[in-house]
C-alpha positions in Angstrom: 0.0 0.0 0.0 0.8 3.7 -1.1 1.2 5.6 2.4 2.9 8.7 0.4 1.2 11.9 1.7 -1.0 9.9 4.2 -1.3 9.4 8.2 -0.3 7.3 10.7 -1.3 6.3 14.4 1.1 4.3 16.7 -0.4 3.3 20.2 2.7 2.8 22.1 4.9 4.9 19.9 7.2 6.6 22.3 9.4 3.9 22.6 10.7 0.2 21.7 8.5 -1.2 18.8 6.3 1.7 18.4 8.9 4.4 17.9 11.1 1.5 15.9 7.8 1.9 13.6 7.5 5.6 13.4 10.2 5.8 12.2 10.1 3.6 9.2 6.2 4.9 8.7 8.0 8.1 8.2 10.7 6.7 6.0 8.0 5.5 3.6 6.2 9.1 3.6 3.8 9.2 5.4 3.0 11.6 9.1 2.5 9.8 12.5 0.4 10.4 15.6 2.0 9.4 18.4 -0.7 7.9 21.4 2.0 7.2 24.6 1.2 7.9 28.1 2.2 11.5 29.6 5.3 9.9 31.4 6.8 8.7 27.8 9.4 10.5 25.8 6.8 10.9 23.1 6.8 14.7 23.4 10.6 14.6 23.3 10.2 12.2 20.6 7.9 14.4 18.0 10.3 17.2 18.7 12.9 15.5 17.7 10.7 14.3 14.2 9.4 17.6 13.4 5.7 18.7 11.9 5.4 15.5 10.6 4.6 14.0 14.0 1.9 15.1 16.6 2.2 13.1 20.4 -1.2 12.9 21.5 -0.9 12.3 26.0 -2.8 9.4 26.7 -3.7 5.9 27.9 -5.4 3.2 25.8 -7.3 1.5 27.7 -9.8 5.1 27.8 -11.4 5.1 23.7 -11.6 8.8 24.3 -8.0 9.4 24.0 -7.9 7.0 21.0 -10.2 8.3 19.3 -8.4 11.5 19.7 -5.4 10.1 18.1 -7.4 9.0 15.5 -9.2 12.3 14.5 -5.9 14.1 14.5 -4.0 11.9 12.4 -7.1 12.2 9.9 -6.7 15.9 9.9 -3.2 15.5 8.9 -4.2 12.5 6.3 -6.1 10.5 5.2 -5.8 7.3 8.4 -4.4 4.4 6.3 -2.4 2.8 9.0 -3.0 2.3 12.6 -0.6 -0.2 14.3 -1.0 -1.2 18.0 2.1 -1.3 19.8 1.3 -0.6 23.4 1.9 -3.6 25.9 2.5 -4.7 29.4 4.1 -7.6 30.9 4.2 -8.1 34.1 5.2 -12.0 35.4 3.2 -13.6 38.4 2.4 -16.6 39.3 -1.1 -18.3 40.0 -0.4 -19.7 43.5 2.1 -16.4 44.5 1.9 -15.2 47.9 -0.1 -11.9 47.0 -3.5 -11.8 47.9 -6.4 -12.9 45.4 -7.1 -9.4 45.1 -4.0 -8.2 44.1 -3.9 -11.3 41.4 -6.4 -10.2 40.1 -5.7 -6.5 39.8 -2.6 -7.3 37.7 -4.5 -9.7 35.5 -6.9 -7.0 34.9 -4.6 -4.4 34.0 -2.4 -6.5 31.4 -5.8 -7.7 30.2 -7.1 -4.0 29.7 -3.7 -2.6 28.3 -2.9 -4.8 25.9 -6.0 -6.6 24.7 -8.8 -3.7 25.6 -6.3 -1.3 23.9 -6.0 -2.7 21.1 -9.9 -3.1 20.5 -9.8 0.6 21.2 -7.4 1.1 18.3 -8.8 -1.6 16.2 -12.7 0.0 16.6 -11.4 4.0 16.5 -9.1 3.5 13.2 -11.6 1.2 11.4 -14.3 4.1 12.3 -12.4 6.7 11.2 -10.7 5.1 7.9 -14.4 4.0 6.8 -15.2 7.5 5.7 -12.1 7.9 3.3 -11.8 7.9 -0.1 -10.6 4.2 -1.5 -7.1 4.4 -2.9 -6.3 1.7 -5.2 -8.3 -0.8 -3.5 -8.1 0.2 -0.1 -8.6 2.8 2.8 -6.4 1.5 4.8 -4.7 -1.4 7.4 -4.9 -2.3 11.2 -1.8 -3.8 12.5 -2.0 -5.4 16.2 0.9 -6.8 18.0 0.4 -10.5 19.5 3.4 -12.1 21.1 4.4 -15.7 20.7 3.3 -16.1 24.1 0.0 -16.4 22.7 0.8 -19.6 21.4 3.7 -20.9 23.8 3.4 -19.1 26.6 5.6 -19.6 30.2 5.3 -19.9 33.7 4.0 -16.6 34.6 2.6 -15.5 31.8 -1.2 -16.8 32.2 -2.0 -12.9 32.0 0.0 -11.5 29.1 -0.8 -15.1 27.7 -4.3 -14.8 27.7 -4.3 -10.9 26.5 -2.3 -11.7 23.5 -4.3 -15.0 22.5 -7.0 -12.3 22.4 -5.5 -10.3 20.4 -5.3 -12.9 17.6 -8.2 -14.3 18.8 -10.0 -10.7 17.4 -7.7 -11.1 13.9 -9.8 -12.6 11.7 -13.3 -12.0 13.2 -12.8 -8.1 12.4 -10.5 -8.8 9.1 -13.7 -10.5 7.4 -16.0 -7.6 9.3 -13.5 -4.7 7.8 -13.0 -6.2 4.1 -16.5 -4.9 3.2 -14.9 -1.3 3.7 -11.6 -2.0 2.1 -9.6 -2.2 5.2 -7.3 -4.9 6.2 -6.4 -6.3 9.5 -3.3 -8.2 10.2 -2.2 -9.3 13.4 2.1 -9.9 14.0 3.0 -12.6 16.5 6.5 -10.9 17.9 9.2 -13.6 19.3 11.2 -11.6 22.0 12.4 -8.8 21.7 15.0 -5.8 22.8 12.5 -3.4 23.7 12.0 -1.0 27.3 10.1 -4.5 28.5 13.1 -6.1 29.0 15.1 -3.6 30.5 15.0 -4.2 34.1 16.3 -8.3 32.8 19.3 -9.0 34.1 22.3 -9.5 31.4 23.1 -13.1 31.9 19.1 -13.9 31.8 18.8 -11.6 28.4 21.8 -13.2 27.1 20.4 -16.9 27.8 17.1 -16.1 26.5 18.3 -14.8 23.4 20.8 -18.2 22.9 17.5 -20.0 23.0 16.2 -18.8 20.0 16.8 -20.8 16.6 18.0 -18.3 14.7 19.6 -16.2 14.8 20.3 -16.6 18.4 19.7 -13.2 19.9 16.6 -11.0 20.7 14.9 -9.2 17.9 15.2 -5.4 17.6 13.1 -3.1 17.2 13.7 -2.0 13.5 13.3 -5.6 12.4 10.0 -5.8 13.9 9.2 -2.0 12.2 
């Protein structure tokens, strides 16, 4: 697809996979809107891109502030690509010694980040690109971010497991619903990567993580995902 001269919005975009993606959105011609919580470098981050990049403060879980996004990047467009880049991880164990209600507060919030946010994205963009012109064929494509965990996750993952099976769980479902309007939906399924998640790992665990992986033997980085 032709994204020349059209818009962009990257939920999660200040940093890691997101901004890895702004930048090679902008590389291919196209302007960005930035949706990243007030605490994220995005602000410093659209400085340092210039007018082709608005941050928009926000949190994704609230539709509000994605449909914000949304609206401005169609101002500055038209919407052709919306990609979903915001996530959470946080490991904890079923039979932990927190209390249930605390278990069930971080389930709910990894659950809400990264699966109700990117329904949020995946209902605002297809909204929005529905009322633009068709170019060549299309208005447009929603890109959400799975994990591999949804399909071989670990011990102390049941949250982020379940979140991201969701999330490719929703693929097809809204691909078929969106083809009527020319807009595609494709979900990618991320192996692990070097992104702000895994900053707090310690070296010796990134490094034996990495040497567990086929090929090549070493954690993914950003651009590659991008």
């Amino acid at each position: 697809m032709n994204i020349q001269g059209r818009s962009a919005v990257v939920t999660g975009g200040a940093s890691g996979l997101g901004a890895a993606t702004v930048r090679s959105l902008l590389s291919a011609g196209a302007s960005a809107v930035i949706l990243d919580l007030p605490s994220s470098p995005g602000r410093a981050l659209a400085d340092e891109f210039g007018d082709r990049v608005d941050f928009v403060a926000g949190d994704v879980t609230t539709a509000e502030d994605v449909a914000r996004a949304c609206k401005l990047a169609q101002r500055r467009g038209p919407l052709a690509v919306a990609v979903a880049t915001a996530g959470i991880s946080a490991a904890a164990k079923l039979t932990e010694s927190t209390s249930p209600t605390k278990r069930q507060a971080n389930f709910n919030r990894i659950i809400q980040v990264n699966l109700v946010g990117t329904f949020n994205l995946l209902s605002c963009a297809a909204e929005t690109m529905k009322h633009s012109k068709v170019d060549d064929g299309e208005r447009g494509v929603i890109v959400c971010t799975a994990s591999i965990a949804a399909f071989d996750g670990q011990i102390g993952q049941v949250a982020y497991a379940a979140s991201k099976s969701g999330v490719a769980g929703m693929t097809l479902p809204a691909a078929r619903e969106l083809a009527r309007h020319a807009i595609r939906v494709v979900t990618v399924a991320p192996g692990l990567f070097d992104t702000p998640m895994f900053a707090g790992v310690p070296d010796n665990v990134r490094e034996s993580v990495g040497a567990q992986v086929p090929h090549p033997s070493r954690l993914g980085r950003p651009d590659e995902y991008a």
